[in-house]
N, C-alpha and C positions, 0 to 999 in steps of 0.2 A: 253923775248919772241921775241921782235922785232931783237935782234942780231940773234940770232937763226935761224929766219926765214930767213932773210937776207942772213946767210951762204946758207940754204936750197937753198935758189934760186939761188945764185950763182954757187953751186952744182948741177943742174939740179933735186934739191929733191921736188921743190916746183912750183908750177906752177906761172907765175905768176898772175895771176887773185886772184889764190888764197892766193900771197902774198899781194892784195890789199884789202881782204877780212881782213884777220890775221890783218895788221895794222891799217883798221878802226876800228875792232873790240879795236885794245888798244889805242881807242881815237887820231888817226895820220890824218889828213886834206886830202881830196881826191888827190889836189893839191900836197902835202909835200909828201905822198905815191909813185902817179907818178914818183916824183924826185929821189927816192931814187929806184922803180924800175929802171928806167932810168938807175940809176948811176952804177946801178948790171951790173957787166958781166954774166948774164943768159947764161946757156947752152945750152937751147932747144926753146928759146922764148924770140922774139925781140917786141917791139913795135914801131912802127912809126907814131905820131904826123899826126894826118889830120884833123884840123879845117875846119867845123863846125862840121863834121858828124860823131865824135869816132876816133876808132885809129883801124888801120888793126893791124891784129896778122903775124907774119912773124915768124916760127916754122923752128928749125933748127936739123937734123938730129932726126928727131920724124917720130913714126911709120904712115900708115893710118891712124892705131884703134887713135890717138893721134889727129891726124887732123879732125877724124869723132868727137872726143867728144868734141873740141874746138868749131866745127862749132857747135854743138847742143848747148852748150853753149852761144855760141853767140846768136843763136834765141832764148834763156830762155827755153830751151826743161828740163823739170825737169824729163822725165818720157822715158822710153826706154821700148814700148811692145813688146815681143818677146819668141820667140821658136828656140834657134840657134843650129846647128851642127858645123861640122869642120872647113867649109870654113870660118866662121865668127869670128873665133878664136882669132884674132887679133884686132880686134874692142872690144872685151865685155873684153877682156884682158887689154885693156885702162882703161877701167870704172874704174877698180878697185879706179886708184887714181883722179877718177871725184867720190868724192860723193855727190857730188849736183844732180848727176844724178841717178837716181831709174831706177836700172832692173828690169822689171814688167813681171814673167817668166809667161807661159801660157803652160798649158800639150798639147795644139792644137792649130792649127795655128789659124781656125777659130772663136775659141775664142779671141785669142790673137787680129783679128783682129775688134772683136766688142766691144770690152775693149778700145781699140786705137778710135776708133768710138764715141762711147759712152762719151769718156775722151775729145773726141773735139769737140764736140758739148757741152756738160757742161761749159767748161773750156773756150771756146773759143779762144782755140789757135789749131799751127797746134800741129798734134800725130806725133808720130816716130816710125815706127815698123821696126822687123827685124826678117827676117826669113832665111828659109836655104836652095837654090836651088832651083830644078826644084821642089822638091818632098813639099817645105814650102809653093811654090808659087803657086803651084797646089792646095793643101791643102788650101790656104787663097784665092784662088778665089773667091767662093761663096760670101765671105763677103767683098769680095773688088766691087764688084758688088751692094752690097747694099749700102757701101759707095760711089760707083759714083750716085746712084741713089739718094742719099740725098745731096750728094755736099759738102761730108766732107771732111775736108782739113787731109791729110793722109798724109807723106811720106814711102813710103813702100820699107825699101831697103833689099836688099838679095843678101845673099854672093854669088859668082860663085866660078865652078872649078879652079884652077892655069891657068893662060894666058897660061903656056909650055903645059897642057893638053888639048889644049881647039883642036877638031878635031881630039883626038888618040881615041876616047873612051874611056874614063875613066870613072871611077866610078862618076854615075849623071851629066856626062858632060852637061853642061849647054849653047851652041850655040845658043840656041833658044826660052831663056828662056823669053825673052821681050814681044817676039808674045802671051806669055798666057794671060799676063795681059792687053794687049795692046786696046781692044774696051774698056775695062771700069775703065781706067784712061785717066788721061788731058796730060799725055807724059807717054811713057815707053822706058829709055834707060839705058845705064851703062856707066859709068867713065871706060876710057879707059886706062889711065897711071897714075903713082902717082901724077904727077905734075897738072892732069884737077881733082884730085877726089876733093880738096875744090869747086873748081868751079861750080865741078856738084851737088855737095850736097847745093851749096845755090843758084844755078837753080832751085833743086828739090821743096826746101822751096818756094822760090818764085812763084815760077808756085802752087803749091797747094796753098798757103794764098792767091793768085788774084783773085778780082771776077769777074765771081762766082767760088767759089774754090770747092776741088774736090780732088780725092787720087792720087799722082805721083808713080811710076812702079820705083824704080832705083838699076837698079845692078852694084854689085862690086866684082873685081876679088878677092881669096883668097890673094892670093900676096900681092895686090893694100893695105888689111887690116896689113897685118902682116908684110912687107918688111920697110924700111926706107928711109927716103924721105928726098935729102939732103936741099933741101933750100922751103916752100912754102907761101903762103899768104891766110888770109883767112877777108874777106871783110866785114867789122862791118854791123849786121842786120840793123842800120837807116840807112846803106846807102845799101839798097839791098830793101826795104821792098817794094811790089808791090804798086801802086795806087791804093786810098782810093775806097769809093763809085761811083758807075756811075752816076752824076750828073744829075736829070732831068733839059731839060729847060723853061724856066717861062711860053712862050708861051704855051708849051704841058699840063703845071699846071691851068694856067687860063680856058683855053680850057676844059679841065674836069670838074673843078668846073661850069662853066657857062652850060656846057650841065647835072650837075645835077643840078645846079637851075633849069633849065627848064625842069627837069623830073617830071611825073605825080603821081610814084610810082618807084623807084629804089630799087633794091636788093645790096648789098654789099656782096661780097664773101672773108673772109679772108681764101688765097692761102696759098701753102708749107713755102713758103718765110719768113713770119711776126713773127712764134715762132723761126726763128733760124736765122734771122737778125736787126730785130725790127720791127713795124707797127703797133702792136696790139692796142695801147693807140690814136695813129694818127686814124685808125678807126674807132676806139669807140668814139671818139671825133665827126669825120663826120657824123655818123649813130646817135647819139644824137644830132644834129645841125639839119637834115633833119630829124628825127624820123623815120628812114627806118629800113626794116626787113633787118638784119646781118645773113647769114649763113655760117656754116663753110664749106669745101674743100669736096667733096664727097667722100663717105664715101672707094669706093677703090684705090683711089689713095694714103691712106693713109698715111695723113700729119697732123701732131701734132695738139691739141687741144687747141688753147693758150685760143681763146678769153672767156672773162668771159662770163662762163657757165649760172650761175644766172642773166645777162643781161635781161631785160626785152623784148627783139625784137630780141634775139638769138636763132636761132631754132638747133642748135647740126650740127653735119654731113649732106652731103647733098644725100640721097638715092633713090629719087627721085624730081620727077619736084617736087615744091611747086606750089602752089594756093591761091594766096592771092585773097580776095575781090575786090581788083583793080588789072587787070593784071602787071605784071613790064613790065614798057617802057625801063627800061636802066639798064643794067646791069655790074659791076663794078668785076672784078676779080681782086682780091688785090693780088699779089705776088705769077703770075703764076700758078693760079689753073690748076691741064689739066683734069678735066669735064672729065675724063675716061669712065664712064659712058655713056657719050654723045654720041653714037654711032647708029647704024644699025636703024634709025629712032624714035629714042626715044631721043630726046634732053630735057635736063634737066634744059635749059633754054630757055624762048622762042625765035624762031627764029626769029621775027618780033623786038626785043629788039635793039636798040643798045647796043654797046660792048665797054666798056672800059677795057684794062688790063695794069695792070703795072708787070715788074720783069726784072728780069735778067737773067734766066735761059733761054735761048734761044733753048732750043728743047723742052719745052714745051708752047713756044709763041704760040698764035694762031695755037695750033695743029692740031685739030679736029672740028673747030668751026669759024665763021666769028669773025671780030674785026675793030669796024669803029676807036677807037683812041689807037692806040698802044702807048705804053711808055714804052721805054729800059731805066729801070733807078732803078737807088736802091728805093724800095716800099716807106721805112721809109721817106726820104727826099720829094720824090713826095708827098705821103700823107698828110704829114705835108703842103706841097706847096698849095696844093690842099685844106686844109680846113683852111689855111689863107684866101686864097683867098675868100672863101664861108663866113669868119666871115665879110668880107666886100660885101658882096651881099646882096640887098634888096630882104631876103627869105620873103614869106608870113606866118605870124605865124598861122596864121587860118586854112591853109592849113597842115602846118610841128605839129601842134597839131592832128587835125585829121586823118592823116597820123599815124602818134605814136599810136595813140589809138585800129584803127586798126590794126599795127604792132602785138601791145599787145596783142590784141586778138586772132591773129593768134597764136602766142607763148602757150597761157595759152591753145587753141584746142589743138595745138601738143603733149603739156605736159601732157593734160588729159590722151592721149590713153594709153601711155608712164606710168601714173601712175595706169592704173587701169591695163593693165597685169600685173606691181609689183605686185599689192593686188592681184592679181587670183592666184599667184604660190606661194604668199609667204610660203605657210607650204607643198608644193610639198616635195617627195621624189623620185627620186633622187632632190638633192638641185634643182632648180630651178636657171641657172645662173644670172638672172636678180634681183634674191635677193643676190648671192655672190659678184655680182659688187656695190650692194648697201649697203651692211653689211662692206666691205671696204671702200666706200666711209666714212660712218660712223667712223668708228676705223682709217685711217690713220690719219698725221700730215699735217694741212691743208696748209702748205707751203712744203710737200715734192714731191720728182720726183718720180714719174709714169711712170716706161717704161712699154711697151704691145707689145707684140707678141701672144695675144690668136686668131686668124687667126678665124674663124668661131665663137669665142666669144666678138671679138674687138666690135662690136655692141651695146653689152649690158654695156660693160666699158664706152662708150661714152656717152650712155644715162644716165647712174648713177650716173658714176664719175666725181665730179665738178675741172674745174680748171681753172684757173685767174695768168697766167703766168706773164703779165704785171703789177700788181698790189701785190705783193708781195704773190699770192694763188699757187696752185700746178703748175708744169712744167709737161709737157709732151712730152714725147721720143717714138716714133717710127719710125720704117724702110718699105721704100717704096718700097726694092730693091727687093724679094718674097723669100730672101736667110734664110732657118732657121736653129736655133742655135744663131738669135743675141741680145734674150732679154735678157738672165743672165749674159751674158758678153757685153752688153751696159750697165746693172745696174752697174756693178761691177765697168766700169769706171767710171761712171757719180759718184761714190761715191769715189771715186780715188779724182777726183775733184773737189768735194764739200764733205768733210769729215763730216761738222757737219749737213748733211742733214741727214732726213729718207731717204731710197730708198727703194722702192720697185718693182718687177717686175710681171707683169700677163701675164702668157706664158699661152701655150695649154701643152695637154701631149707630145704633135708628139714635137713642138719645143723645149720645157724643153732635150729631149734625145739628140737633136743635138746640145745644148752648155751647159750643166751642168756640163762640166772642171773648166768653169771659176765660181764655188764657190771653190774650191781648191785654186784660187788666193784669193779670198777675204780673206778665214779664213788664208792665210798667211801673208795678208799684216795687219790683223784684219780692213778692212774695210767692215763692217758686214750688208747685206744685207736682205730683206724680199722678198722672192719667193711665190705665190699665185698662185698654179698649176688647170687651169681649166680644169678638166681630164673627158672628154665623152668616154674615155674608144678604141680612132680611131680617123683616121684622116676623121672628119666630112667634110671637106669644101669640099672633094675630093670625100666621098661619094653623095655630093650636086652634083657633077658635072656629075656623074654615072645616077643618078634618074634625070636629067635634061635628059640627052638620051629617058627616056622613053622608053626603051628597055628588053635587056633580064633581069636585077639588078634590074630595077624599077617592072618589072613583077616577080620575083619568089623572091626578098629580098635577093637575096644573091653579095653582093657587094664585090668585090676581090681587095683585098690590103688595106684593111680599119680596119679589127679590131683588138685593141692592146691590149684584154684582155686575151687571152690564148697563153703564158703563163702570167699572169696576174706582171703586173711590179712595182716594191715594188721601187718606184721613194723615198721615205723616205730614206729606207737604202740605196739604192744607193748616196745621198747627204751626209748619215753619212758617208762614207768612204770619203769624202773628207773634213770630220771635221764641216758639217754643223749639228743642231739637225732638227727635225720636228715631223708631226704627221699626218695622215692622215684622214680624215675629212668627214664623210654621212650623218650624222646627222645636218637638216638645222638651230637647235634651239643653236648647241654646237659650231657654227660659231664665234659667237661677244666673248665669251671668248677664242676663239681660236687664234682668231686676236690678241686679247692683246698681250694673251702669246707670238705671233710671235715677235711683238714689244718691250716688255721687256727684250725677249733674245735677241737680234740684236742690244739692246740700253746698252746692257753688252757685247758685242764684237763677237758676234759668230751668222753668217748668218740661218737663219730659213726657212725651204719648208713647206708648207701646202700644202699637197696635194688633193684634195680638190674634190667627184666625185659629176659631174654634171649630171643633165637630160638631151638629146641627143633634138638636135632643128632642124628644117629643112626637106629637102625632105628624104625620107626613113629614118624617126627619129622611125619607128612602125613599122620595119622590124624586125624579130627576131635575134639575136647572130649569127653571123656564119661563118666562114674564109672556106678560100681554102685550 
């Protein structure tokens, strides 16, 4: 095997990465490999020696597609999302002899692009997607938007027209294709000539992995892909990789801790930041040292549900002001909350509070709101700063007791209300959604991922469904950015990336139709997911916003663009054509065996819809059926 390969590589049949694969595998010394690459006269592929930091790749008459797959290689990119047309022809024509690298096809961009999403935030690295022109880039808007809104680290590249066509008018001529995507990425450009396309692809990486990271825009000429490039260099990821966390300093940490020693009653808020960079354990840690009420992020801003739900001083989402017994003196936004809510004179925290916040995302620092100690710094490290600091503070325990206690108290009021509308609707028909979020909670695996997109049902998910992200309990995946279509193709990749997880997603009807492509990927790649359709039959949130006018809709009941029952949509078989099974679900007693069954099929390879119809919540939820 080893002579063999050896020729290979000599022949230009073998790469050589991948001849240093082949000869670890037949027990050969990383060392003794090296040497013997070295010794090859390779045809396509040089290495050069640069202690300490790897070794640069130096590619010799290889195409683009050759130099793209190397550098994805190089940053450990195992996964290529994408929807490609012609221009792209030369790049995915590479892959062929990269199979370390998985094309992850998508029937739509937009899915494509919440797959890539979805896959980076699980996975924790950056995504690579690839799409096709004006027409892929157009299409993958929407969910490049939601990725700049969460800070997912994306490269998003896309073929162009031929450089020779570029100002004849050609077919999808692409001159202007940067400016689409260009408000809602951290750069949006394109490699210009063979010789900068390594350079800009591990710009691209770089500027997405730095924090706070976020989705790169980068195009590439059809040419650029498919032409031959006589001499290039592509510059090893440890020595490319952007700078770590943004270091808080001691004094900013002391300084917090000592103004919560001296708070009378503080709130902690765990912000967007702590389930998708760490904090959560560092809070929980403070908020039990002080006994303070912990809330999570409000509830429209929507930002992931880490901290443990069962906590005794956890009050859920924050949907309005709270009211504790003692008013909060200080308030603590842990990783960038932005209190969306807080607006038009209802603030949801008191203004007389001081403000601490800590993060990184700097458009939503002190947004919409005062802040007496700002801290530009990664959450997790501050935190952690922040409650050494406090374990050497002489706190008052008589005080951090009683504090607690009434914490708790507050907690078990919140929860009462919380549990006595469960028992009012439990045997409702239509289901009552407040028991489908909790007949899930029930039946799912209590360490799996939870993405959500039910948009006028998120509410009831949050109150039901428990999760303890930090501590080995459920994760939680949602998108802040308002783009729908990205719950079944965030599930798809978040299971892309943790294969031996359950996944499940709890979409609405309206969002289930704008990304239900992406179960066609799953039952191809067989990574087989649980879809939980909350179907009021319309897009509720929007009729909430109609009957907020108190106009002619709130006065005669007829809301236009809102209901999605005639002709009534068989979301089931549409899932079965794309290889998924399901069933669809009114009966609120045939729920918990319904769940199973989703479960059992999906733990045998083939993704499940429950389509699931619910009772209608909110304003004009007692208006009759009715469309334009």
């Amino acid at each position: 095997m080893l002579r063999k390969a050896t020729f290979d590589l000599i022949n230009g049949d073998l790469s050589r990465r991948d001849f240093l694969v082949l000869t670890k595998a037949a027990g050969v010394g990383a060392a003794a490999a090296s040497q013997l690459a070295n010794g090859a006269s390779a045809q396509n592929i040089d290495a050069d020696p640069l202690p300490p930091g790897g070794e640069f790749i130096t590619l010799k008459k290889a195409t683009g597609g050759d130099v793209t797959a190397e550098t994805l290689r190089a940053w450990g990119v195992t996964h290529v999302f994408g929807n490609t047309g012609a221009y792209e022809a030369g790049f995915v024509d590479a892959l062929v002899d990269y199979q370390d690298i998985q094309y992850v096809l998508g029937l739509h961009e937009g899915p494509v692009m919440a797959m890539a999403d979805g896959y980076a935030r699980v996975a924790g690295e950056t995504a690579f997607v690839n799409v096709h022109s004006i027409t892929g880039a157009a299409n993958a808007l929407g969910l490049i938007v939601n990725a700049h809104a969460d800070n997912s680290p994306i490269v998003v590249s896309v073929g162009l027209s031929g450089s020779d066509g570029e100002n004849l008018g050609v077919f999808t001529e692409t001159t202007k294709v940067e400016s689409v995507a260009e408000l809602y990425t951290k750069l949006s450009f394109r490699a210009t000539t063979p010789e900068n396309l390594a350079e800009s692809l591990r710009r691209a990486f770089r500027l997405a992995s730095a924090t706070p990271t976020g989705p790169v825009f980068l195009g590439v000429n059809a040419d650029l892909w498919s032409g031959e490039i006589e001499s290039t260099r592509i510059i090893p990821k440890d020595r490319s990789d952007p700078a770590g966390p943004i270091h808080p300093g001691k004094e900013e940490m002391e300084k917090a801790a000592l103004m919560l020693a001296q708070s009378r009653n503080p709130l902690l808020v765990a912000g967007a930041e702590l389930p998708r960079w760490g904090g959560l354990k560092e809070l929980q840690s403070i908020a039990d040292r002080l006994g303070a009420v912990v809330s999570g992020d409000t509830s429209s801003s929507r930002s992931s549900m880490g901290f443990p739900t069962d906590h005794p001083r956890y009050l859920g989402a924050m949907r309005q002001a709270i009211n504790p017994e003692t008013p909060f003196d200080l308030v603590v936004l842990a990783g960038a909350s932005r209190l969306s809510l807080a607006r038009g004179g209802h603030p949801l925290i008191p203004e007389r509070a001081q403000i601490i916040e800590i993060g990184v995302r700097e458009e939503h620092l002190s947004r919409n709101y005062p802040v007496d100690h700002l801290i530009y710094a990664d959450a997790q490290e501050t935190l952690a700063g922040i409650d050494a600091a406090l374990l050497r503070a002489d706190l008052n325990e008589t005080v951090v007791k009683a504090r607690a206690t009434a914490a708790e108290r507050l907690k078990v009021k919140t929860r009462a209300s919380i549990d006595a509308q469960l028992k009012n609707v439990w045997n409702e028909t239509p289901i009552a959604p407040e028991r489908l979020a909790a007949e899930i909670d029930r039946a799912i695996d209590p360490a799996a991922m939870v993405v959500t997109e039910g948009v006028s049902s998120d509410q009831h998910i949050w109150d039901h469904v428990k999760f303890d992200q930090e501590n080995g309990g459920r994760r939680h995946l949602i998108s802040s950015g308002g783009s729908l279509g990205w719950g079944v193709g965030a599930a798809v990749g978040a299971k892309i990336a943790a294969p031996d997880k359950q996944v499940i997603a709890l979409v609405g009807d309206g969002s289930f139709q704008f990304g239900l492509q992406a179960l066609w990927t799953a039952q191809r790649l067989r990574k087989a997911i649980i879809v939980v359709i909350f179907n009021n039959l319309a897009y509720q949130a929007n009729r909430w916003a109609i009957a907020g006018q108190r106009r002619r809709g709130a006065k005669t009941g007829k809301y236009i663009g809102i209901n999605l029952d005639d002709p009534a949509i068989d979301h089931v078989a549409m899932a079965s054509g794309y290889g998924a099974a399901g069933e669809r679900i009114t009966d609120p007693d045939a729920l918990s065996a319904a769940l199973e069954r989703a479960a059992t099929v999906a733990r045998d390879g083939r993704s499940y819809v429950l389509d699931v119809v619910i009772a209608r919540r909110g304003p004009g939820a007692d208006a009759e059926p009715w469309h334009e």
